[in-house]
N, C-alpha and C positions, 0 to 999 in steps of 0.2 A: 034455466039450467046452466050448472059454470061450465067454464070453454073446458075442453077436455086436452086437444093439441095446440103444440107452440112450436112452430114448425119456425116461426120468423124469430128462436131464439138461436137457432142453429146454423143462420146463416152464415156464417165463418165455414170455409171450404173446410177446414179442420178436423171438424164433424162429420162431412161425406168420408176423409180418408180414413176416420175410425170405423164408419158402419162397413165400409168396403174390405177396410182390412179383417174386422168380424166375421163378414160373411165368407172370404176367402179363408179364415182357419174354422168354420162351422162354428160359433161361438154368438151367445148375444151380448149387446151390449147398452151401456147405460150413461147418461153424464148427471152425480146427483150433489147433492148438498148446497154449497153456497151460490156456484154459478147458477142454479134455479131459484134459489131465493133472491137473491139478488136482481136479478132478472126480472121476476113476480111485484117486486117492491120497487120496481125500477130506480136500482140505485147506480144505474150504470154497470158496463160490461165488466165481468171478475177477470181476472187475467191468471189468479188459478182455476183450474179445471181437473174436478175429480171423475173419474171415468171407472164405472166397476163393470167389472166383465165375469159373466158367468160360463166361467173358465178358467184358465190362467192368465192371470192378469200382464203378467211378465212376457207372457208371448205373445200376447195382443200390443204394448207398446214395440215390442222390437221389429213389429210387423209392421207398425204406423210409421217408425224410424226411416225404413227400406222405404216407406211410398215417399216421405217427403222430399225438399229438393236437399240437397246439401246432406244430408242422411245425417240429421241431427245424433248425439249421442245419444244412449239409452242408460241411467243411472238404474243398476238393480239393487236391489234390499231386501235378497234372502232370506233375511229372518222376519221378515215382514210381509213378504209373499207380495211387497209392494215394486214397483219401475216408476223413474221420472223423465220425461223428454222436455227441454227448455227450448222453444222455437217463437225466437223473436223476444218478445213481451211475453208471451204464453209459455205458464209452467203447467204440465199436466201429468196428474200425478193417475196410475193405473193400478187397480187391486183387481183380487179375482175376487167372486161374491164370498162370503162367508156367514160361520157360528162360531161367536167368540164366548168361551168361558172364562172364570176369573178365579183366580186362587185369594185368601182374603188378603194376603201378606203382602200383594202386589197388583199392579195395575195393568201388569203385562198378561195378557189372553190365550188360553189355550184354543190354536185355531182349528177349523175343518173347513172344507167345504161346504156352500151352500148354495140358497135359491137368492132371488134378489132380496126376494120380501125377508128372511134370514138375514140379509144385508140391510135392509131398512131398520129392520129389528133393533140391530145392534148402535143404530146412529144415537147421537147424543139427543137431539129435537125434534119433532114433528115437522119443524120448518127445516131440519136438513135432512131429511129422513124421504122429501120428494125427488123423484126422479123424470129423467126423461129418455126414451127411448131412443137410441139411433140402429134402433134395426129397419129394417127395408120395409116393411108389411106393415108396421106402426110409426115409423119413424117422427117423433116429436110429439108422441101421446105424451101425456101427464100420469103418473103410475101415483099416487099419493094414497097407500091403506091407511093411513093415522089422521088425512084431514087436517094436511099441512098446510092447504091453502085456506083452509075455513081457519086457522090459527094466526094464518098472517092476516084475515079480515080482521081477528078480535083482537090484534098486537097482543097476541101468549104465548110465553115460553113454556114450551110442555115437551114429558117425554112422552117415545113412543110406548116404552113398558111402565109396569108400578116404578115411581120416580124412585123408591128406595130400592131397589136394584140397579137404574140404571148408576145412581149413585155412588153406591159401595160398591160397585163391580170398579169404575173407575172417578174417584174422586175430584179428580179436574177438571168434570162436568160442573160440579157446583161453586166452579170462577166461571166454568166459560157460562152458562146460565146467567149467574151477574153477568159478567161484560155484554151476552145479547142482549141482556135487558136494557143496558146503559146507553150500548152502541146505536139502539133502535129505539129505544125509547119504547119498550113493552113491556108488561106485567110477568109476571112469575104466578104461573098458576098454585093456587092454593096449599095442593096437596105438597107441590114440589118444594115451594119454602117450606113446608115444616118438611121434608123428609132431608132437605138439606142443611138443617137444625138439629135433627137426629141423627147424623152421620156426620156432625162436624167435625169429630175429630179424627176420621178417616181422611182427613186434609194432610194430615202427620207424615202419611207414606208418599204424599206427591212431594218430586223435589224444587226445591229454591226458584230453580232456572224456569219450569216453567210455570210456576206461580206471578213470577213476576213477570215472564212475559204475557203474562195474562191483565196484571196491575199496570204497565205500562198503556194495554189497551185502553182499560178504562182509562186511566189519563189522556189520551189522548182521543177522547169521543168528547161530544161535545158539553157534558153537562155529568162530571165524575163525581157527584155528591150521590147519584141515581145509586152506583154502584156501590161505593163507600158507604150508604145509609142501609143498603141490602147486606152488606159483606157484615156490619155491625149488629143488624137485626136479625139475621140466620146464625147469630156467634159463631164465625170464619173469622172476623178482626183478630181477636185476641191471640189466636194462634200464627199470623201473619203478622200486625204491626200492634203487638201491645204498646207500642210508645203513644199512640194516637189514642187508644182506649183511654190508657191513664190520663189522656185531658178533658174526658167527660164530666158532668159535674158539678153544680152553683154548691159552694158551701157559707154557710152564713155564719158569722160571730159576731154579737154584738150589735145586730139591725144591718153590719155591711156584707157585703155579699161582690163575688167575682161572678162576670161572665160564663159561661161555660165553651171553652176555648176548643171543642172537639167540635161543635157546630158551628163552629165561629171560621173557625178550621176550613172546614168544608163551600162555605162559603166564600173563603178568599181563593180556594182551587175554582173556584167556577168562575168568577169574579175574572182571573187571570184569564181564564180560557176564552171568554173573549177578546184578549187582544195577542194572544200570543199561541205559536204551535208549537214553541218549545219546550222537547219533552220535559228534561233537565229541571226549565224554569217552573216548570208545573208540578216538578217532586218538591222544587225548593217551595214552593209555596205549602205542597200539604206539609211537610218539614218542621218549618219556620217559627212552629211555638212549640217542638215537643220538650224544647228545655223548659217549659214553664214547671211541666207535672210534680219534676225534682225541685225547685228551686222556689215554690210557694210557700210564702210564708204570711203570719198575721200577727200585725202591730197595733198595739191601740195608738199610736196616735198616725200613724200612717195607713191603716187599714190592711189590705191584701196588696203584696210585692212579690214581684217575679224576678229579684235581682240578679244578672247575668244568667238569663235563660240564654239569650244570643248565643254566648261563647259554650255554657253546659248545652245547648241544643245540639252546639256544631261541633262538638265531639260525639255528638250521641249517632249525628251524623255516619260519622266512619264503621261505628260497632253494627250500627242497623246495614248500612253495605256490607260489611263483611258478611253478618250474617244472613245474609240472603242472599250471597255470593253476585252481588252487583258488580259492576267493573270500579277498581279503587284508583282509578284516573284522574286524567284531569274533569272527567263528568264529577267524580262525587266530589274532588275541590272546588268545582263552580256552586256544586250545589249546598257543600260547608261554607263556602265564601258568602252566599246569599244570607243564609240563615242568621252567619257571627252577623253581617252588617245590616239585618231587616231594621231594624231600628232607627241606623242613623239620620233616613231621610225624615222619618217620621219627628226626632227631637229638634231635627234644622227645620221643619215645617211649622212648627208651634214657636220659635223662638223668631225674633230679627235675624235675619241670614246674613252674615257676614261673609266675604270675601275670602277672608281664612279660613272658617269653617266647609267652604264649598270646596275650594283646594283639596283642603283633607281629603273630603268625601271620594274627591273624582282620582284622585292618588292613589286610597285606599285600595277603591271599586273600579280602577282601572280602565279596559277595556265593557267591563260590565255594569256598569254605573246605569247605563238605560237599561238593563234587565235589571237594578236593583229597583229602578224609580219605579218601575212597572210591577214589583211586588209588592212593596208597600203603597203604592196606589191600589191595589185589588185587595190591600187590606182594610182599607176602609168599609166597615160593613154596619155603620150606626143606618138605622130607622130614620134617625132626624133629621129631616132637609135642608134644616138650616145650617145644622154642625157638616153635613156631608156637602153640602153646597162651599164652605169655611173652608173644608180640610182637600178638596178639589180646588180651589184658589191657588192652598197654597202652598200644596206641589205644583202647580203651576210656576207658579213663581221662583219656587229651588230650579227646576226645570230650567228655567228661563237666565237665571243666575248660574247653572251650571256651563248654558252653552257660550254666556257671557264672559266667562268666566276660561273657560277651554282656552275661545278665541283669542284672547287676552296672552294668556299665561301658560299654555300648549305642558298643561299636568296629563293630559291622560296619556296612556305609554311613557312615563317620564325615566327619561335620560338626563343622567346629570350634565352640565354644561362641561364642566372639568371633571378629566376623568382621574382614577388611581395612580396613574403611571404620570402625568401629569403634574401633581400634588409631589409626586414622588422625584422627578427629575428638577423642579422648582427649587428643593428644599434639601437635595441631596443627600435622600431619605433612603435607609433600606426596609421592607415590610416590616409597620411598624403600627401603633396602636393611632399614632397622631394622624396616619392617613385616614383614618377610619372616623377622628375627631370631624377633621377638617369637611371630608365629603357630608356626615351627617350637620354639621352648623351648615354647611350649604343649601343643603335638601330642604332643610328649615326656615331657614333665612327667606328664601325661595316661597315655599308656602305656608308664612305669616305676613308673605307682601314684601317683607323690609327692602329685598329685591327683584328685578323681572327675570326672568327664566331665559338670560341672554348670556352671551359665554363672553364678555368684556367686564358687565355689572360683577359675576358669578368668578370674575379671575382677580379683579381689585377687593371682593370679600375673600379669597381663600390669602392672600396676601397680605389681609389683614391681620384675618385669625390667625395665621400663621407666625406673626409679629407676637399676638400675646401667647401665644406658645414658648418666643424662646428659641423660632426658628429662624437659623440664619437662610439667604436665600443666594443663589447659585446666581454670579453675576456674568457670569461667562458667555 
């Protein structure tokens, strides 16, 4: 028979001052959703804590507020019938039980009062729809009517109601559905992909902000192809990132045929995700070929070319943040910046690495040169051991020539040796087109080698150029 109570989930004193506060306003109460999944799955302690009170929820936090020491604040949400107390690490968020209805227009619930199971009712999953008791007489029973724990035996996502209600009543179920899936690594029950295939375009009314905080999750679990190949196969992609759809696709002309760059896609996100948790560098990866979709073309004698997808990507770049109201900071320029330069480690990998060409690079790719090296390594996604064994060489080797190279020549963060004003009191210049000559022949000079990156080399070249200028110099 399965255990029934988890009494050693409660051990946090936290939990006695909710049941004590309970009983002291006559009120039951409950702690459910992730902190018992979580718990059950042993993924370690949740530090949010959702707590429903069959009552008012609001007066049950303001009560727990008063017991604790330092009489935490009590955040209230009125129009939510919700309260949050933040104590320590611990956020705990307090509802009173409910019955949520949905108008179709919108996502937002017309509430009432209810029992717990009403409150289970309304949860998004079976696996957060369990609960745990902290009332005195059961304290730390397992309350589960849907067989939440027999769902986390069989890793399924499942609702508690017909999945095409819970659905359409609130559409942001069928992200978070992916992301549990992705985050845990479980199936999607049957009925619920297709009924989230049938209400795809009830995706329409949820907004931007938290679609992607939903996309962000799956990026950041460990294996975001899980999620991307369900958001593609329920058709959800298309109305979130048509830019990724349109790389679907082998098209053949002539016996040659391209890759199909949307699983190939997906592949270098995962690829990344092994060595990096940056969220940033994990959009730039799924990112990094949508210019190809616009810029495919087919030649007989050169076959299929993606000429400057780089640069068309990483303008495609800004429109995709915008429209999904991302922040247009410096996140989305690290992550245009990635995109325009995915390439270039790849064309210094296949050629002799020059000296000057590494310069470039690390000038370019600045401070971000090791997250650039780190995307187009997780693009390598060939079968062939032998070409993949080649093309791991010989980023090695750029690698190797870039720290060489640093050490040397100190390009990343570069600062010119001679500055504006500099140039400008030398030559007894006022703002002028020639200053602007002389810094960029420096900058150059600098990384093509002709010079070292030293302010004596850097001062007998500006004094040069300055000579074939035409410029007299200030002997005073």
């Amino acid at each position: 028979m399965a255990k029934t109570n988890y009494k050693e989930a409660l051990e946090n004193p936290i939990f006695n001052t909710i049941s004590q506060s309970s009983i002291a306003l006559g009120i039951d109460s409950y702690v459910i959703g992730g902190f018992v999944r979580d718990f059950l799955l042993k993924r370690g302690t949740a530090k949010d804590i959702d707590v429903v009170a069959v009552g008012s929820g609001i007066a049950l936090a303001k009560k727990v507020a008063s017991e604790l020491k330092g009489n935490p604040q009590v955040s209230v949400f009125k129009n939510f019938g919700t309260a949050m107390i933040k104590k320590g690490a611990l956020e705990l968020e307090f509802v009173g039980a409910r019955i949520e209805s949905y108008n179709r227009g919108s996502r937002k619930p017309v509430v009432e009062d209810g029992t717990l199971e009403d409150d289970q009712k309304r949860r998004d999953f079976t696996i957060n729809a369990m609960a745990l008791s902290l009332n005195e007489e059961n304290f730390g029973t397992l309350l589960d009517p849907f067989d939440g724990l027999g769902d986390l035996d069989k890793k399924l996502i499942r609702t508690p109601l017909e999945p095409g209600i819970t659905y359409s009543d609130d559409p942001l179920r069928m992200m978070r559905a992916i992301r549990f899936a992705t985050q845990l690594n479980f199936g999607i029950q049957l009925a619920s992909l297709q009924a989230i295939h049938s209400h795809k375009e009830r995706i329409k009314i949820i907004s931007n902000e938290r679609i992607v905080d939903e996309l962000h999750k799956i990026l950041a679990s460990p294996k975001p192809s899980i999620g991307f190949t369900l958001l593609h196969k329920t058709g959800l992609l298309p109305y979130i990132l048509p830019e990724l759809v349109a790389l679907e696709g082998i098209e053949e002309i002539e016996g040659q045929k391209h890759k199909d760059n949307f699983w190939h896609t997906l592949e270098v996100v995962d690829n990344i995700c092994e060595t990096t948790d940056n969220l940033w560098l994990r959009w730039a990866a799924l990112l990094h070929d949508i210019g190809k979709a616009p810029t495919k073309r087919f030649h007989k004698q050169n076959g299929w070319t993606f000429h400057g997808h780089e640069f068309v990507g990483s303008k495609m770049v800004y429109k995709l943040f915008k429209r999904l109201r991302m922040p247009l900071n410096d996140k989305m320029k690290f992550v245009q910046k990635m995109v325009l330069m995915s390439s270039r480690p790849i064309v210094l990998s296949e050629d002799f690495v020059t000296d000057s060409a590494v310069r470039r690079l690390v000038f370019d790719a600045g401070v971000y040169v090791d997250d650039l090296m780190t995307l187009c390594e997780a693009d390598i996604t060939t079968k062939n051991p032998r070409k993949q064994k080649k093309y791991k060489n010989n980023f090695k080797q750029v690698r190797e020539k870039i720290m060489e190279v640093e050490e040397r020549d100190h390009i990343r963060n570069f600062q010119p040796p001679i500055s504006g004003e500099e140039i400008m009191t030398t030559f007894q210049l006022k703002p002028s087109r020639e200053i602007g000559i002389i810094k960029e022949a420096i900058k150059e000079a600098i990384l093509e080698g002709e010079i070292p990156n030293e302010y004596e080399a850097a001062k007998t070249y500006m004094l040069k150029k300055g000579q074939e200028l035409g410029l007299s110099i200030d002997v005073q």
